[in-house]
C-alpha positions in Angstrom: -49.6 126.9 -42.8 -49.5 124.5 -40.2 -52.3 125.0 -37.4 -51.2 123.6 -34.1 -54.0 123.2 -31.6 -52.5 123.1 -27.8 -54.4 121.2 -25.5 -53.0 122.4 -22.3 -53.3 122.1 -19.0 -56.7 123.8 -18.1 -58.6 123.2 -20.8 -61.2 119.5 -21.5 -60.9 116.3 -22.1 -58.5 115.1 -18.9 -60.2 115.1 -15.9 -61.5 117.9 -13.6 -57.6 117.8 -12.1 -56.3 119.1 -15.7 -59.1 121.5 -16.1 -58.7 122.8 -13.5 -55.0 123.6 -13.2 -54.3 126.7 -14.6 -56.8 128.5 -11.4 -54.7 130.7 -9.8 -51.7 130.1 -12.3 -52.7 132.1 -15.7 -49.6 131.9 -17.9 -47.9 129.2 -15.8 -47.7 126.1 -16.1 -50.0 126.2 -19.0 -48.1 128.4 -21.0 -45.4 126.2 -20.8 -47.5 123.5 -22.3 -47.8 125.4 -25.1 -44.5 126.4 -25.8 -43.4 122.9 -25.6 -46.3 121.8 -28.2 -44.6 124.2 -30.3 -41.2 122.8 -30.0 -42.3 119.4 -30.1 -43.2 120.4 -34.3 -40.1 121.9 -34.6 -38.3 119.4 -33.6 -40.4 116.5 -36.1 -39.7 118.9 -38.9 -43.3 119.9 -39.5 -42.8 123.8 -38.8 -40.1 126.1 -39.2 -39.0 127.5 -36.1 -37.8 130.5 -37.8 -41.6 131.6 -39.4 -43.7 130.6 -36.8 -46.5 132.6 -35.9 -49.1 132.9 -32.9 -53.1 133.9 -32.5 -55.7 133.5 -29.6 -59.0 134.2 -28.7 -60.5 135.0 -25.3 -58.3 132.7 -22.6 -56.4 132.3 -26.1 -56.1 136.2 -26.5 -54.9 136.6 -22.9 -52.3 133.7 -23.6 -51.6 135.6 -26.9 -51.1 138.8 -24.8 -48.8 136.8 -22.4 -46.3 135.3 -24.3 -44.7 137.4 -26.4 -44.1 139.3 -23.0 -41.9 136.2 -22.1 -41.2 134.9 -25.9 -39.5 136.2 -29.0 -39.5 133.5 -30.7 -42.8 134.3 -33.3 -43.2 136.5 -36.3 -46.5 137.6 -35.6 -49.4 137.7 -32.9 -53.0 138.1 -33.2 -54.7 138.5 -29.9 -58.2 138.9 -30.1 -60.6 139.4 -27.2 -57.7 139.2 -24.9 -57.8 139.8 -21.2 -54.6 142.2 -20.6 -54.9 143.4 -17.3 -56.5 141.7 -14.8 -57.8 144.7 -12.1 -59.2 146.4 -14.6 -60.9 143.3 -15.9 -62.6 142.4 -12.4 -64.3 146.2 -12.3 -65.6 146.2 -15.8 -66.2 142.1 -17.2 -70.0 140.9 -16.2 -68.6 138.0 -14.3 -66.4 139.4 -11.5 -66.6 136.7 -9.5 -64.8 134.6 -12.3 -62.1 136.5 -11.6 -62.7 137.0 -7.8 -62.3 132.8 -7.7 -59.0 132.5 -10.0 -56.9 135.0 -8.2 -58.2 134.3 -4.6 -59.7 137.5 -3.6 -59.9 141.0 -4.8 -56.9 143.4 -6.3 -57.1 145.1 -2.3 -56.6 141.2 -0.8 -54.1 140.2 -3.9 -52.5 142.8 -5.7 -49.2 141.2 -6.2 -51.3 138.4 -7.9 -53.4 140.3 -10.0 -50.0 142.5 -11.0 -48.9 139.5 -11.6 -50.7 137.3 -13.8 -51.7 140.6 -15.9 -49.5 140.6 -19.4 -50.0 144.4 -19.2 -47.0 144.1 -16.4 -44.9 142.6 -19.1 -45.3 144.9 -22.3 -41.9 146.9 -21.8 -40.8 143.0 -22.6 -42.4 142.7 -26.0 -40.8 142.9 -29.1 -43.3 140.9 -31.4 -45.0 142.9 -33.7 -49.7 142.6 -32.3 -52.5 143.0 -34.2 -54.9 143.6 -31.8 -58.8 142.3 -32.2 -62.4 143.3 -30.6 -65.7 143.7 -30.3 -67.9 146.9 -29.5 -70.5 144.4 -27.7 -68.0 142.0 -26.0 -69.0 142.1 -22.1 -67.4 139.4 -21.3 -63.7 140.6 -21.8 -64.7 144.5 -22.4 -63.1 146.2 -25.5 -61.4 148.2 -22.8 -59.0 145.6 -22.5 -58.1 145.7 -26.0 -57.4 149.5 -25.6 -55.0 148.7 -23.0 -53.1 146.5 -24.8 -53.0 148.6 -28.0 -52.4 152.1 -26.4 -49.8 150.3 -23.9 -48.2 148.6 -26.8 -47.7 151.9 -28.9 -46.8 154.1 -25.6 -44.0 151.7 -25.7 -42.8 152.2 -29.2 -44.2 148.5 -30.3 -45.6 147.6 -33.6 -49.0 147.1 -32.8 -52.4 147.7 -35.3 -56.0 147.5 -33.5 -59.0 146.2 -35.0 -62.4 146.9 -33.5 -65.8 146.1 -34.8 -69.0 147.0 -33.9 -71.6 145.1 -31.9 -71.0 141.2 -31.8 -70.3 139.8 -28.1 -67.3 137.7 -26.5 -67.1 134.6 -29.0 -70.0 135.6 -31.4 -69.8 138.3 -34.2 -71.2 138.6 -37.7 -70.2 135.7 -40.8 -68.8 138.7 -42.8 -66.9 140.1 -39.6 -65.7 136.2 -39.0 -64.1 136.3 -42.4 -62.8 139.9 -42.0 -60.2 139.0 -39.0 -59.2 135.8 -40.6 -58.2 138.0 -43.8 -56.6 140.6 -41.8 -55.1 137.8 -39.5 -53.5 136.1 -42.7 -52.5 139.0 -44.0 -50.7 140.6 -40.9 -48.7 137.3 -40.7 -47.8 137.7 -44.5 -46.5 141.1 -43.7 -44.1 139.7 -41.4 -42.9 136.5 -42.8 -39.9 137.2 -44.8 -40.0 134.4 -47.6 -44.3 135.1 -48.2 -44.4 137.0 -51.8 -45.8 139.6 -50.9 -43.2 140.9 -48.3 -40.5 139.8 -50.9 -42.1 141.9 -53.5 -41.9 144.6 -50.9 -38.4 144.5 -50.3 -37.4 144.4 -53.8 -39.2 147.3 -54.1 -37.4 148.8 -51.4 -34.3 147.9 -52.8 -31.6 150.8 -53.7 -30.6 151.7 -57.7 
């Protein structure tokens, strides 16, 4: 693989300004920083545009969630610890306010927003295959929010596949459950890259006499 490691707009290293520009426009303008980090790598030749693949964690697993609602163009997500709908999120996450102070108000003073900026909204839209990850303990982003994304995903007819563990919180879990996603991760992606052995194998298995 190539790992390509978007630095965009709301996250360090530029300024307050740049951190803070993604408040009030999840999956904006920030998305599209991403996408065009993607095809800036297509375009130098150092990944195939054909068998790329996408993965996020937390503010990562939301963005994970989001674009293959408005993307087709990878293999493969992995969205772990993802934030999927963002009403449900205020009532249950231990930091309300965090969302109280991105969106402007509450779901009763901004519902179009929070309908909105949730990638719930845009699961009829999906058509990349999710494995979905979380933790028992996260309170941060509840594992509730992973069951919506799973259970809305497979309502829909999507190929989706949930993991959960237990205990752990939002960004801390277990050495042994560390190395258990990024397996499963790696191997999810295999299953749906075309030219990787082991889905070769598989199709020449497949194969009729």
């Amino acid at each position: 693989y190539v790992v390509l490691l978007p630095n965009p707009r709301g996250s360090t290293s530029y300024g307050q300004g740049f951190t803070e520009a993604c408040t009030g426009d999840w999956g904006g303008a920030d998305c599209e920083d991403i996408l065009a980090c993607c095809d800036d790598v297509v375009e130098k030749g150092v990944a195939d545009a054909g068998r790329m693949f996408l993965s996020g964690g937390s503010y990562g697993g939301f963005m994970t969630s989001w674009i293959v609602g408005h993307s087709k163009r990878f293999r493969a997500a992995t969205a772990m610890a993802a934030v999927i709908d963002q009403t449900s999120m205020l009532f249950t996450t231990e930091i309300p306010d965090f969302s109280k102070f991105n969106f402007g108000g509450t779901p009763w003073d901004q519902p179009d927003v929070y309908r909105k900026r949730s990638p719930l909204t845009y699961l009829p839209d999906v058509s990349t295959p999710v494995l979905v990850v979380h933790w028992e303990g996260d309170l941060r982003v509840p594992i509730g929010q992973g069951e919506e994304l799973y259970a809305g995903l497979r309502l829909l007819g999507k190929e989706a596949e949930f993991v959960r563990y237990p205990g752990g919180f939002h960004i801390f879990r277990t050495p042994s459950q560390n190395v258990d996603w990024v397996k499963r991760m790696l191997e999810w992606n295999a299953r749906h890259d075309s030219t990787h052995p082991v889905k070769r194998a598989a199709a020449v298995k497949k194969r009729p006499r």
